[in-house]
Structures are given as structure tokens and as C-alpha cells.
C-alpha positions, -999 to +999 in steps of 0.1 A: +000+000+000+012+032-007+019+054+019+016+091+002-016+083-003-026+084+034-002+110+037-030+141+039-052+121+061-023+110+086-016+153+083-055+161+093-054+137+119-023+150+135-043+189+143-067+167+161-063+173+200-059+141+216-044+155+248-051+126+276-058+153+303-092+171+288-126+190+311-139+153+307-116+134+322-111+161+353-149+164+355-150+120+357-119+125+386-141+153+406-167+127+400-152+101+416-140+117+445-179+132+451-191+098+452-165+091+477-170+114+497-210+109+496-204+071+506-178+073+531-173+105+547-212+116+551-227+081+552-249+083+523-242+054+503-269+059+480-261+090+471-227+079+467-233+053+441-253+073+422-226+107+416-203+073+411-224+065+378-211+101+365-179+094+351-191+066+328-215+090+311-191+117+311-167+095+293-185+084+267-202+120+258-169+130+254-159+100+234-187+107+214-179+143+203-144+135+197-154+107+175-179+131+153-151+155+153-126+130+141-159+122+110-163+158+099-120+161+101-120+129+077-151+139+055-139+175+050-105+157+035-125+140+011-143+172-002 
């Protein structure tokens, strides 16, 4: 396979941020520690488990919008 011909892609790609530290992944850590907090320091467990559900769906709304921004990177390439 030829390789200049993912050369432009590889270059479109590469001005994508992929930074591991992002608002998503502090907002899942603050998460975390809230649902800590909830279960062990003030007793309310339920509480707890439920602030400890955030960081999933944090995650994977993030995921999400890096993913369709990754699409429109890759479909504005082929235009």
C-alpha cells in the first residue's frame, strides 16, 4: 500500500487534539471523589453510588464528540 496516499489524512489527523488530560476526564476524577466522599465520609451510600455512575456517562459523551469531530476532520478531507 502506498503510503503518500494516506499522507493528507495522517496530516489532518495529527491537528486533532488528543491530549489525555481534557474537562472530561477532570470532570469523571471530581466525579469520583464526590461519590467518595458521599459514601464514606457523610454516610450516604446511596447517594454515593449514584454521583459514582457520572464518570461513565461523562466518558462516553466526550468519546462521542471526539469521535464526530474526528468524522467531519475525515469527511472535509474527502471534499
Amino acid at each position: 500500500m502506498d503510503s503518500s496516499a494516506d499522507k493528507p489524512t495522517t496530516e489532518a489527523l495529527d491537528g486533532i487534539n488528543t491530549d489525555g488530560i481534557s474537562t472530561a476526564v477532570i470532570a469523571s476524577v471530581g466525579s469520583v471523589m464526590l461519590a467518595l466522599y458521599f459514601y464514606y465520609v457523610r454516610g450516604d451510600k446511596q447517594r454515593g453510588q449514584f454521583v459514582g455512575l457520572w464518570p461513565t456517562s461523562i466518558l462516553a459523551l466526550a468519546s462521542y464528540f471526539k469521535l464526530e469531530e474526528i468524522k467531519q476532520t475525515l469527511e472535509d478531507l474527502e471534499n
